[in-house]
N, C-alpha and C positions, 0 to 999 in steps of 0.2 A: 492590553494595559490601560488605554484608552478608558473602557468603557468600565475599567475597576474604581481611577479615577472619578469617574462621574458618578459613580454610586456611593462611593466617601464619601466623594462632595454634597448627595442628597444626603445622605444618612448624618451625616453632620450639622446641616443646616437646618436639619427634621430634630435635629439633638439641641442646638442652639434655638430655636422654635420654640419647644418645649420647656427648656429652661427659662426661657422668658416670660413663660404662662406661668409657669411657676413659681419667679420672683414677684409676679404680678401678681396672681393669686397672695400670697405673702402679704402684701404691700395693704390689700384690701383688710386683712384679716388684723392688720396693726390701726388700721384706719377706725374699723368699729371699735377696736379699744382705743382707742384714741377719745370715740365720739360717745364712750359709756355703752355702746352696744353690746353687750359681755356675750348676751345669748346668740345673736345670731353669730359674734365671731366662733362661736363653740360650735354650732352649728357646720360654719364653712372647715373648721381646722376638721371634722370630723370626715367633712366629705374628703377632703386633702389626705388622709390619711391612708385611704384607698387608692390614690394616685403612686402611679410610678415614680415614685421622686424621692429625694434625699427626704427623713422623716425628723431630723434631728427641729430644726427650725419650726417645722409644726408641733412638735411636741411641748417648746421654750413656749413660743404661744398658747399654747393650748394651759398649759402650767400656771399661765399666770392669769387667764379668764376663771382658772377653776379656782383659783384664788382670790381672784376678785367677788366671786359667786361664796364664797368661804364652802369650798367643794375641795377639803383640805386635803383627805387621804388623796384625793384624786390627782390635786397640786404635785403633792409629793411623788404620787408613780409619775408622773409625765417629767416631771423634772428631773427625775433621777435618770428615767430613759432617756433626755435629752442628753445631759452630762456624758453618758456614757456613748451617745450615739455621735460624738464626733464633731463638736461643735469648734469654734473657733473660741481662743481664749477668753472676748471679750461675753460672746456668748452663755458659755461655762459660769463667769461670772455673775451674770445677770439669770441662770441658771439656780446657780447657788442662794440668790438673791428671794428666788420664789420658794426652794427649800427651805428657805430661814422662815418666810412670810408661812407658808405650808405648819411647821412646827411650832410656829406661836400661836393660832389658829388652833392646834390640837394643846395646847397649854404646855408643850412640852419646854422651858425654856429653854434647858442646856444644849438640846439639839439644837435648836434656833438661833443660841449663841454660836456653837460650832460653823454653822451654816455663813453664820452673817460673817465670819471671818475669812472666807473666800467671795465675799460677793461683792458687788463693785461701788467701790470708794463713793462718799457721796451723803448728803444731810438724811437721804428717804435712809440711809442702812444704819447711819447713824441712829435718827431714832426709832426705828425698828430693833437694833441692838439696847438703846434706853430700853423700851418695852420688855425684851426678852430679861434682861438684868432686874427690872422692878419684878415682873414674874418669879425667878427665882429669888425675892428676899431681899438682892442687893441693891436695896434705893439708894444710897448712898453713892454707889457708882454710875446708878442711872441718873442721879441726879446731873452730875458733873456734866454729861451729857445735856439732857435736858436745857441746862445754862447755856451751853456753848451753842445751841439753836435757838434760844429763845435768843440768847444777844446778839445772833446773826442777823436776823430778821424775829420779829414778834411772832414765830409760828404759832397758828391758834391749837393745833396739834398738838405740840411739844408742852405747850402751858395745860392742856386739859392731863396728858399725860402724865405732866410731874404733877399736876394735884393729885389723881389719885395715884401714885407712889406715895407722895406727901400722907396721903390722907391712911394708906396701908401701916406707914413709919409710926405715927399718932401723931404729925403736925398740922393738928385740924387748923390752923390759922392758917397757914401759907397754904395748906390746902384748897380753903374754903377762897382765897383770894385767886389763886389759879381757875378756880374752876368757873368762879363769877365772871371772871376776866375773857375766857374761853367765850362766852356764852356772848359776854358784850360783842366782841371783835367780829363771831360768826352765827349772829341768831336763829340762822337757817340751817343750820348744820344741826342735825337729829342728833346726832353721837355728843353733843357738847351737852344738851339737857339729858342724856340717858349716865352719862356719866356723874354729873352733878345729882342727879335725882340717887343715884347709888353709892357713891363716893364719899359726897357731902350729906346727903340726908338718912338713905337706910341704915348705911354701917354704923349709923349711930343712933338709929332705934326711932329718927323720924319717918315714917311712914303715911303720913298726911302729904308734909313737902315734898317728898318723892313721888307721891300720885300725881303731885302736881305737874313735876318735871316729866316723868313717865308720858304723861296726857299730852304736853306739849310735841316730844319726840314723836311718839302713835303720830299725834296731825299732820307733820312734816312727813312723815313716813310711813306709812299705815302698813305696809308690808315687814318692820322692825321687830322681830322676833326678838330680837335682846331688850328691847324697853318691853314690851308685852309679855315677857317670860319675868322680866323683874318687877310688872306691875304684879303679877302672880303672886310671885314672893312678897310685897308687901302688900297685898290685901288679904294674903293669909295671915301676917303678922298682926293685921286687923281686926282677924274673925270675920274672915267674908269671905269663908269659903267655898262657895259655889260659885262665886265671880273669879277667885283665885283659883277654882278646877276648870272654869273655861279659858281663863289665862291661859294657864301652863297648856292644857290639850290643843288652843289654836298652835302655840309656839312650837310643840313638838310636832304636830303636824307639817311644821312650815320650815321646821330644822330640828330633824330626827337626832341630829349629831350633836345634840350639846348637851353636855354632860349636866349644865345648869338644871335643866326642864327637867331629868330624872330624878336630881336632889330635890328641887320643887314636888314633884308627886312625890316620893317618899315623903315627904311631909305632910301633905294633906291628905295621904292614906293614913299617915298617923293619927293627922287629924279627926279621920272617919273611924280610928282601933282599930283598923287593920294593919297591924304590924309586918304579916308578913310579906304583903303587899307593899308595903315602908322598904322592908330590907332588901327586896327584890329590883327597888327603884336605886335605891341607894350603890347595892352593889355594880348597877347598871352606870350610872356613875363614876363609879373608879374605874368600870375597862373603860370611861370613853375619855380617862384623861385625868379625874377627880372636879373639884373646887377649889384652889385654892385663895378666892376672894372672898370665900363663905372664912376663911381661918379653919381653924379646927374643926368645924362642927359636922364636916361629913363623919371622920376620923372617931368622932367621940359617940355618934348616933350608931355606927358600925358596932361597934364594941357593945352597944344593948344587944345586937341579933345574935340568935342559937349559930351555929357552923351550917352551913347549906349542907345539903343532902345530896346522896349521890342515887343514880337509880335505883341500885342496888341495896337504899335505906342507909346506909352507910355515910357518916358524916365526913366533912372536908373541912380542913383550916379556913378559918375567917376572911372572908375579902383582905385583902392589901392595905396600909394606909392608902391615902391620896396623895399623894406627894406626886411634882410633877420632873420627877426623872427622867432624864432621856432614853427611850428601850431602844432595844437592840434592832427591831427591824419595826420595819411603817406597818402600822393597825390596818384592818379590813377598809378597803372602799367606802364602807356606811359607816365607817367610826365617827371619835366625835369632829365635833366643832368647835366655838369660843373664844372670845377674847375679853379683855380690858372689861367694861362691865358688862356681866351675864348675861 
């Protein structure tokens, strides 16, 4: 009986050992998100995963580096195995938190609505919900938001975001004042001049000022696939299309997943007269989400293409609108990406 005792006792304390390398490990892996180290945390949760251990907690981590990385379908599977994998409430919630972050990322708003309403209370879900609500349309509810964080604190975030809502609605003034405002408060922030360069100057057919803003983002961030996918776009709007086809090719190179960079080539295939090449980019487009900060114009571009062909020569119904619905189950691993501006 003795000697049963003393084998619990190791097997136990080989068990509590264990668990302790494990919260440790953990600890580590919150530290590089912590300290913007996305990759190597991806890195360590991947090793962890192979480890004999509870998988729920590497998974909530793992969820939210692939969403940091906007590696959004990826977001979504980890987060949902998380949820389901046993997490503790608080967990689940912050769970739910990265599902929502996952869904806006793929343009979906209403999923991403859905999501943000089990995730955990708090300004970052707050406007993350603004975002999802200006997404599908309703700026007017985002707005309400957007107020209640700007008058908490001056969030530079919240002020870039209700401008372009603002700028979506058509209040180019209070737009054009959010976005200038953004820019003052956080000059080093990429995302505040990729915003305003597309907000405030393309969506209304400036294309000069936007290179400008564009140019500035690229310098702070030379790796910005959304400012250099929307340089694309407007220096095709320019007729500078071989600068706007190494645009868009670095950017899709660099994020397959964005629906943007396909409407971009479908355009300056158009460009070149090749149409079919146009509707092939295009339709590639709506499965990864649509445009809907282009407005209409995937939707209207669609409607010129014949019906796709099936192998067997036989035609097929016309792509989908673009509308950004929430589907019934999470797109392929490579699907798209996107947010806020292209």
């Amino acid at each position: 009986m003795r000697s049963l005792m003393v084998v619990l006792g190791v097997l136990g304390a080989l068990g509590s050992g264990a668990q302790g390398r494990n919260e440790n490990e953990l600890r580590k892996v919150r530290r590089l998100l912590d300290q913007g180290k996305v990759y190597p945390a991806l890195r360590r949760c991947d090793g962890l995963m192979t480890r004999d251990m509870a998988k729920a907690p590497v998974l909530l981590l793992r969820a939210e580096a692939h969403a940091r990385v906007r590696s959004h379908p990826a977001a979504l599977e980890d987060a949902r195995a998380a949820i389901a994998g046993g997490l503790d409430e608080p967990g689940v919630q912050q769970a739910w938190f990265w599902t929502g972050m996952a869904w806006l990322g793929l343009q979906q708003g209403d999923s991403a609505l859905h999501a943000y309403q089990r995730a955990t209370p708090g300004p970052e879900r707050d406007l993350r919900t603004a975002m999802a609500l200006s997404l599908t349309g309703r700026c007017p509810e985002a707005v309400i938001l957007y107020d209640a964080l700007i008058a908490g604190h001056e969030s530079t975030a919240a002020l870039r975001e209700r401008g372009a809502c603002l700028a979506a609605a058509g209040d180019t003034a209070r737009a054009r004042a959010d976005l200038d405002r953004a820019i003052a408060l956080d000059p080093r922030d990429p995302v505040n001049w990729n915003s305003r360069g597309f907000h405030r100057w393309a969506l209304h057919g400036d294309h000069v000022r936007a290179l400008a803003d564009y140019a500035q983002a690229i310098k702070l961030n030379p790796n910005y696939t959304y400012a250099i996918n929307n340089r694309g776009y407007s220096r095709l709007k320019l007729g500078q299309v071989d600068k706007a086809r190494r645009d868009v090719q670095l950017a899709g190179r660099r994020n397959a997943d964005n629906p943007y960079v396909d409407h971009n080539r479908g355009l300056i295939a158009l460009a070149e007269g090749d149409s079919v090449r146009a509707c092939g980019a295009f339709r590639q487009a709506v499965a990864k989400g649509g445009t809907p900060l282009y407005g209409s114009e995937l939707d209207e571009l669609l409607r010129t293409c014949p019906p796709p062909v099936r192998p067997d020569g036989t035609t097929v119904p016309g792509a989908p609108p673009s509308t950004p619905n929430a589907p019934t189950k999470a797109p392929a691993r490579n699907a798209p990406g996107g947010r806020n501006a292209p």
